[in-house]
C-alpha positions in Angstrom: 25.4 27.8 -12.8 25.4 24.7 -10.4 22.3 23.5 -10.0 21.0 23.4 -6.4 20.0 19.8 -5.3 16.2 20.0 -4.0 17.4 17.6 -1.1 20.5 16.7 0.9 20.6 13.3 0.3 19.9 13.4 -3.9 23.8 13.7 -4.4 23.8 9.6 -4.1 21.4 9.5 -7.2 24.1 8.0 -8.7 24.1 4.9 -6.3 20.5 4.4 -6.9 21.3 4.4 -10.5 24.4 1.8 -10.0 21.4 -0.5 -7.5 18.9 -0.3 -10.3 21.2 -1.1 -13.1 23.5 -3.6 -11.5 20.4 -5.4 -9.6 17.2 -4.1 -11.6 16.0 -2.7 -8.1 14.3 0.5 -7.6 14.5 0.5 -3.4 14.2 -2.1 -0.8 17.0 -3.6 -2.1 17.2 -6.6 0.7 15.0 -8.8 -1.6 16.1 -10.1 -4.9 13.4 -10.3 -7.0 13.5 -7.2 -10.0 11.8 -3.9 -10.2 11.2 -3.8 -13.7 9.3 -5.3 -16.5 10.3 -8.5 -17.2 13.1 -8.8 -20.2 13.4 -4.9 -20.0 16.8 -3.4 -18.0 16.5 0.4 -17.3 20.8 1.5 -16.7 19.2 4.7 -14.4 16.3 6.0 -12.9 15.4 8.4 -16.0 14.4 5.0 -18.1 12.2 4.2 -15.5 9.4 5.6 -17.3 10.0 4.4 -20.8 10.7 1.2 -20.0 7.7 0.5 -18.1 5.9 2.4 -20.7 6.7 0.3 -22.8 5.7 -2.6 -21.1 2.2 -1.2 -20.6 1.6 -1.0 -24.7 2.7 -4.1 -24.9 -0.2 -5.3 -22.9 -2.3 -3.4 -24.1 -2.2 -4.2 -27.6 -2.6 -8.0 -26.3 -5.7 -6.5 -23.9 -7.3 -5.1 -27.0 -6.6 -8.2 -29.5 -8.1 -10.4 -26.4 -11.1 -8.3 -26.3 -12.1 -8.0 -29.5 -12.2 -11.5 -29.9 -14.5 -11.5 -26.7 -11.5 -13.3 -25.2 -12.6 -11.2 -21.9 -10.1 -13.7 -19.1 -7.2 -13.2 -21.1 -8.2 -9.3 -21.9 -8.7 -9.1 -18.3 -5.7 -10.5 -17.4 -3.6 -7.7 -20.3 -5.7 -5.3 -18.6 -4.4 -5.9 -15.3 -0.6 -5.7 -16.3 -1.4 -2.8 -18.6 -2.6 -0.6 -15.7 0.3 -1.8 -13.6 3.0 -1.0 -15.7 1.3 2.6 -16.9 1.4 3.1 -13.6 4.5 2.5 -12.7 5.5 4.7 -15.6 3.8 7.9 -14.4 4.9 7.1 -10.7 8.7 8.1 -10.2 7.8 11.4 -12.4 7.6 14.1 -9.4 5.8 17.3 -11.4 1.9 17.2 -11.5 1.8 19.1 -15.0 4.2 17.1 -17.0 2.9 16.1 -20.2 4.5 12.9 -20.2 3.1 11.9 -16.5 -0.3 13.4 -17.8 0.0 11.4 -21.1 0.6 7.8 -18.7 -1.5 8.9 -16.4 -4.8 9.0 -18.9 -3.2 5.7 -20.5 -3.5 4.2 -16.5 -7.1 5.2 -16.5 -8.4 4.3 -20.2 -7.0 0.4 -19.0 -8.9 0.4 -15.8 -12.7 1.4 -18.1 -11.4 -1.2 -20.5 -10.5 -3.6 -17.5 -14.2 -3.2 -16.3 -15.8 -4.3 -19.3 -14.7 -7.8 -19.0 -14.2 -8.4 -15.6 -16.2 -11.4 -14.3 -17.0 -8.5 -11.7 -18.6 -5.2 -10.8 -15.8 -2.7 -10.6 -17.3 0.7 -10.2 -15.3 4.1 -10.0 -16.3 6.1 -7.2 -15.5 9.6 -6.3 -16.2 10.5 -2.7 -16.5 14.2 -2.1 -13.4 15.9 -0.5 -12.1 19.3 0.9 -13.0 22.3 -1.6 -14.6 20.6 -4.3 -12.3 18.2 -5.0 -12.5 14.3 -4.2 -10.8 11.1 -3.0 -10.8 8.5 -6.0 -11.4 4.8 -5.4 -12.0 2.0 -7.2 -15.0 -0.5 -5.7 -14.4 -4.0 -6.4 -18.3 -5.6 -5.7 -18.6 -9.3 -5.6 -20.3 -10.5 -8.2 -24.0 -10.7 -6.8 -23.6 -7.6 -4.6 -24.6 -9.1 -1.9 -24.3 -6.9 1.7 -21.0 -8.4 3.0 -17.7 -7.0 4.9 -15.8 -4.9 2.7 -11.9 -3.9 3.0 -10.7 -0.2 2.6 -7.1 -0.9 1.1 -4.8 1.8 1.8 -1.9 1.6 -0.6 1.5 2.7 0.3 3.7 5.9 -0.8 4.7 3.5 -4.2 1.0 2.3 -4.9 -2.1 4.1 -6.0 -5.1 2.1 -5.6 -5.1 0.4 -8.9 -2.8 -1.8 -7.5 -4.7 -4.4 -5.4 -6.6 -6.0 -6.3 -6.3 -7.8 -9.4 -9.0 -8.2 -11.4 -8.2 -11.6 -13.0 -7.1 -13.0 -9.8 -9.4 -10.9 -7.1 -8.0 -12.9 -4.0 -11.2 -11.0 -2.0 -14.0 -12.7 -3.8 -14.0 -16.7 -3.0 -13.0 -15.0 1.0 -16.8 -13.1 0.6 -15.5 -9.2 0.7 -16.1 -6.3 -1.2 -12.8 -4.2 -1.4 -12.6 0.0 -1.9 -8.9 0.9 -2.7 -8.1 4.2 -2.4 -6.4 7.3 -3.7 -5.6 9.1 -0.2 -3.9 12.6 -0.7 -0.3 12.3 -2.0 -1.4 9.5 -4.5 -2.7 8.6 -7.9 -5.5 11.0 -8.6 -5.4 13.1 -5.7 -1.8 14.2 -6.9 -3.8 15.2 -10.0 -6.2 17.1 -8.2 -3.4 18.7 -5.7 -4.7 17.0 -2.8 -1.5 16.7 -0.6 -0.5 14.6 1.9 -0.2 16.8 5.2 -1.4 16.9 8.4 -4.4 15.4 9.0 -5.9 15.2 5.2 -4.9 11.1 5.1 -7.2 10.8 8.2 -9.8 12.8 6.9 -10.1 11.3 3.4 -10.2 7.8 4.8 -13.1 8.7 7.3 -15.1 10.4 4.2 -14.9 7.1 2.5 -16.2 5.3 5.5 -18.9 8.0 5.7 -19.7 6.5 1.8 -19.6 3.3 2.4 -22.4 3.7 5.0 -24.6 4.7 2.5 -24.0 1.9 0.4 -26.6 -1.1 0.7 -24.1 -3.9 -0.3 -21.6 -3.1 2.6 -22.4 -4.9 6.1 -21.7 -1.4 8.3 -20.6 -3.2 11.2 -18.0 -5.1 9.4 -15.6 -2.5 7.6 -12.2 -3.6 8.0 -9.1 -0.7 7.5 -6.1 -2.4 5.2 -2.9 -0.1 4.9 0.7 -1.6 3.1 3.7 -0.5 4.1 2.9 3.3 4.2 -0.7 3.2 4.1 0.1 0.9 7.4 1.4 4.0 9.3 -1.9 5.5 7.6 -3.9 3.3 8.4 -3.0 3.0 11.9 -3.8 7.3 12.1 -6.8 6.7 10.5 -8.3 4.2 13.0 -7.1 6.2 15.7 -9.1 9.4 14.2 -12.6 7.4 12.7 -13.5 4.7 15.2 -16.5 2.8 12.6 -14.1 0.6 11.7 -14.5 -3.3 12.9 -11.2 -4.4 12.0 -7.8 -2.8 10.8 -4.6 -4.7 10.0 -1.3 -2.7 9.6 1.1 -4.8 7.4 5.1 -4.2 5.7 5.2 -1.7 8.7 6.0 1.9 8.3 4.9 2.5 11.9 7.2 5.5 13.1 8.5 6.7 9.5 10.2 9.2 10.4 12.8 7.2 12.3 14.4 5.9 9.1 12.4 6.1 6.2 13.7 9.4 5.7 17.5 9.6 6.9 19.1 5.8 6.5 16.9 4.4 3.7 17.2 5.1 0.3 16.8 8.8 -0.7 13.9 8.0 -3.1 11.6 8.0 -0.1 12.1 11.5 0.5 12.0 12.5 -3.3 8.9 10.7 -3.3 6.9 11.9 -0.3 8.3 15.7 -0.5 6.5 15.9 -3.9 3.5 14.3 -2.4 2.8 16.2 -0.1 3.8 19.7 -2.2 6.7 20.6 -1.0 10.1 21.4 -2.6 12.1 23.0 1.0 13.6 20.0 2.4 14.0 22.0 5.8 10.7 23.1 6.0 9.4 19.3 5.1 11.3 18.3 8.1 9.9 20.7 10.8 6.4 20.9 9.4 6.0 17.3 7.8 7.8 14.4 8.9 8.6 15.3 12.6 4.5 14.9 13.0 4.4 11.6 11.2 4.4 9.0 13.7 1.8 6.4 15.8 3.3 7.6 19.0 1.0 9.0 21.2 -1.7 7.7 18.8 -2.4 4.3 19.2 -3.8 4.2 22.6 -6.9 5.6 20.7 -7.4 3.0 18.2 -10.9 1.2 19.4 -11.2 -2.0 17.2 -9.1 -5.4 17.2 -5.9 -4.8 15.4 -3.4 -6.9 13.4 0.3 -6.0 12.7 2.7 -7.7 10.3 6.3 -6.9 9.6 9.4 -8.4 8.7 12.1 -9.3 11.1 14.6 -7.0 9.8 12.5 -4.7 8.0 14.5 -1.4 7.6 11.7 1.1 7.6 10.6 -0.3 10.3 13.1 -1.8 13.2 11.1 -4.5 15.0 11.8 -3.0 18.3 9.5 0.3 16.8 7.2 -2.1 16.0 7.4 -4.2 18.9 6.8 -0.7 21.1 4.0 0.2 18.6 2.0 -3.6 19.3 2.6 -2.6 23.3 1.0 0.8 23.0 -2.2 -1.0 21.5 -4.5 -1.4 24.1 -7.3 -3.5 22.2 -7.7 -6.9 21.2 -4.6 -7.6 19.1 -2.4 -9.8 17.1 1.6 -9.1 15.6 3.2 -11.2 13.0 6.8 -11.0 12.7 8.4 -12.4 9.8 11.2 -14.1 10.0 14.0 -13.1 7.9 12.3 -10.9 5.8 12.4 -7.4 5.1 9.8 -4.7 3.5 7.7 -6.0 0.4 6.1 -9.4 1.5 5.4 -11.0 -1.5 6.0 -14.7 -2.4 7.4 -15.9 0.8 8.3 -18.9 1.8 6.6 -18.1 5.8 3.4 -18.2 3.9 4.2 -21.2 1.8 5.0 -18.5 -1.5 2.1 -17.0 -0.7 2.0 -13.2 -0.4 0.9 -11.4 2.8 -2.5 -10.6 1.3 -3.8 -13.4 1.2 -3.2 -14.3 5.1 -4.5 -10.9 6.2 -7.5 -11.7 4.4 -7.9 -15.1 6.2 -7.9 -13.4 9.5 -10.5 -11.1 9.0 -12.3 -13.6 7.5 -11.8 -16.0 10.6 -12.1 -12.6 12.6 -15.5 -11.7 11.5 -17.2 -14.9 11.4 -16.1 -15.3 15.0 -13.4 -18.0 14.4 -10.3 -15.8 15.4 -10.7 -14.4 19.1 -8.1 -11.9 20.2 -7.0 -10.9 23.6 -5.9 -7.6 24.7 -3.1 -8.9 26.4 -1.9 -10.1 22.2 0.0 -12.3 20.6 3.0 -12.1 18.7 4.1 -15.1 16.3 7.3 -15.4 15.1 6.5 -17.1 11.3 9.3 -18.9 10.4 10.8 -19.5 6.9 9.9 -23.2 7.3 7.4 -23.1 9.2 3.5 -23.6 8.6 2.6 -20.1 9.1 1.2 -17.6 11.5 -1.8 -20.2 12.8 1.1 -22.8 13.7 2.8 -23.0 17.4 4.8 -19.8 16.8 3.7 -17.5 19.9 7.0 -15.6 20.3 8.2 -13.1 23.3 10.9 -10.8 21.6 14.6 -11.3 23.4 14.3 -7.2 23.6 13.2 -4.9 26.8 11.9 -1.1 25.8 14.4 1.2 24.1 17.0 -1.2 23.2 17.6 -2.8 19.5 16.6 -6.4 18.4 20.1 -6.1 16.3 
């Protein structure tokens, strides 16, 4: 008996095998840099697992060794690439029940208890009450006096869960004065676990239920929440500011504005594998019609009530910059575009930010945003940060050589 391929496109596995083994990447295969651990190879997508697996014990026998010793930076630091390589283990397995992702998955979490007993700050776990018992997990990274202060909802994209950002040994939020609440949104991490999918309106709904929490909390200033989505969590977060308008702030970076247009028909296959199983299905054509021709910021935007920030690269392919360019004219609120020259999806280590990643600007800006030193206009600017330039605060306002509905290349 053949076996019948769960999607159109998963007969070029075998060219996603050739990328990962010929150029150690997983997807977004523009940039050079590897997708797995570092001395490992993986020849096909089924070693993904082990290999980062076995990364992940690695660290953690050095985590545990460190903390023993009360060693608790270097621990920390173990800790950090522990959870991030368990993670990455359990991700690219697409069944909730599978003992092996069920096995990683409880590794993932032991390393983020053991990561909060020697961080030099409060992490807390928090579970914020969701649809039918269930809840959206985060993890709240305090500063270290808990003092009331803005505080950043990170929404990770359709590869992260929210232990990725931000690192505990290096927690780029602190020394900018934030508190930071990265979420599990349905489709990821936990909320996998727990079945919550990603359909409809349940991303929306989750994040305003975790604004709804932070309200409550006494360290968080309430007029100075600011809404962080990467890559998909940026199509996210746009639909979430556009449904919950308590937000002060939202920046939508390594664009996934209208996903639908590519993500799931000229870009790698994985992306489809990935966000059918997140969202529960396993019919591709019923996916189409009753999932991904709904996901989209068009016709959405236009209710987005709070200054906005958006950042993709020039040739992104998720994204083409004249979708983004339409999605910044659509805004109609104080607002701000950064378009990265020559770069593509992941923004990390660039030479436009002097090898800084795009973190660490976005969290200038609402830094300089909420203490009054950035002032938008509604009429926006968009800055064209070259690769040698001196980033997105230099002379690098920038009209795009493109009219409405035709392509930048």
């Amino acid at each position: 008996m053949i076996r019948k391929l769960r999607t159109q496109r998963d007969d070029q596995q075998w060219m996603l095998d050739l990328a990962l083994n010929m150029r150690g990447r997983v997807q977004n295969f523009e940039r050079d840099d590897v997708e797995v651990p570092a001395g490992k190879r993986a020849r096909n997508y089924r070693m993904l697992p082990k290999v980062w697996r076995e990364a992940g014990e690695k660290h953690e026998k050095f985590a545990k060794r460190a903390h023993a010793l009360g060693a608790n930076e270097t621990a920390c630091y173990h800790y950090d690439h522990a959870i991030e390589a368990y993670r990455m283990a359990q991700h690219p397995i697409y069944f909730d029940n599978h003992p092996v992702k069920k096995y990683l998955y409880k590794k993932l979490s032991e390393m983020v208890d053991r990561r909060m007993e020697v961080a030099s700050y409060p992490i807390e776990r928090v579970e914020v009450p969701f649809d039918d018992g269930k809840t959206i997990s985060c993890l709240f990274h305090l500063l270290p006096d808990r003092r009331k202060a803005p505080v950043v909802i990170y929404v990770p994209g359709m590869d992260q869960t929210k232990e990725v950002f931000p690192k505990a040994f290096h927690n780029i939020a602190l020394s900018r004065g934030f508190h930071v609440i990265a979420i599990d949104g349905p489709g990821q991490g936990n909320s996998n676990i727990q079945k919550i999918r990603s359909v409809g309106d349940n991303y929306e709904r989750a994040g305003a239920a975790v604004i709804s929490y932070l309200m409550k909390r006494k360290e968080v200033d309430k007029k100075k929440i600011a809404i962080y989505g990467i890559s998909m969590g940026s199509y996210w977060a746009l639909r979430l500011s556009s449904y919950d308008h308590r937000a002060a702030a939202v920046v939508s970076s390594v664009a996934c504005f209208n996903p639908n247009n590519t993500i799931f028909t000229q870009s790698s296959p994985r992306f489809k594998q990935m966000f059918m199983y997140m969202s529960g299905y396993e019919d591709e054509e019923k996916f189409d019609r009753e999932v991904a021709s709904g996901m989209t910021v068009r016709g959405y935007l236009d209710k987005v009530k709070c200054p906005t920030l958006l950042v993709t690269g020039e040739f992104d392919p998720l994204c083409p910059l004249e979708d983004a360019v339409e999605a910044f004219g659509d805004l109609k609120v104080p607002k701000e575009m950064w378009v990265i020259e020559n770069q593509y999806h992941p923004l990390w280590g660039l030479p436009n930010f002097g090898g800084m990643d795009c973190h660490d600007y976005v969290l200038d800006w609402l830094k300089a945003l909420f203490t009054g030193k950035r002032v938008l206009k509604k009429s926006g600017r968009i800055s064209y940060v070259k690769e040698n330039g001196d980033g997105p605060w230099g002379d690098c306002a920038w009209t795009p050589p493109i009219k409405k509905g035709q392509a930048y290349f």
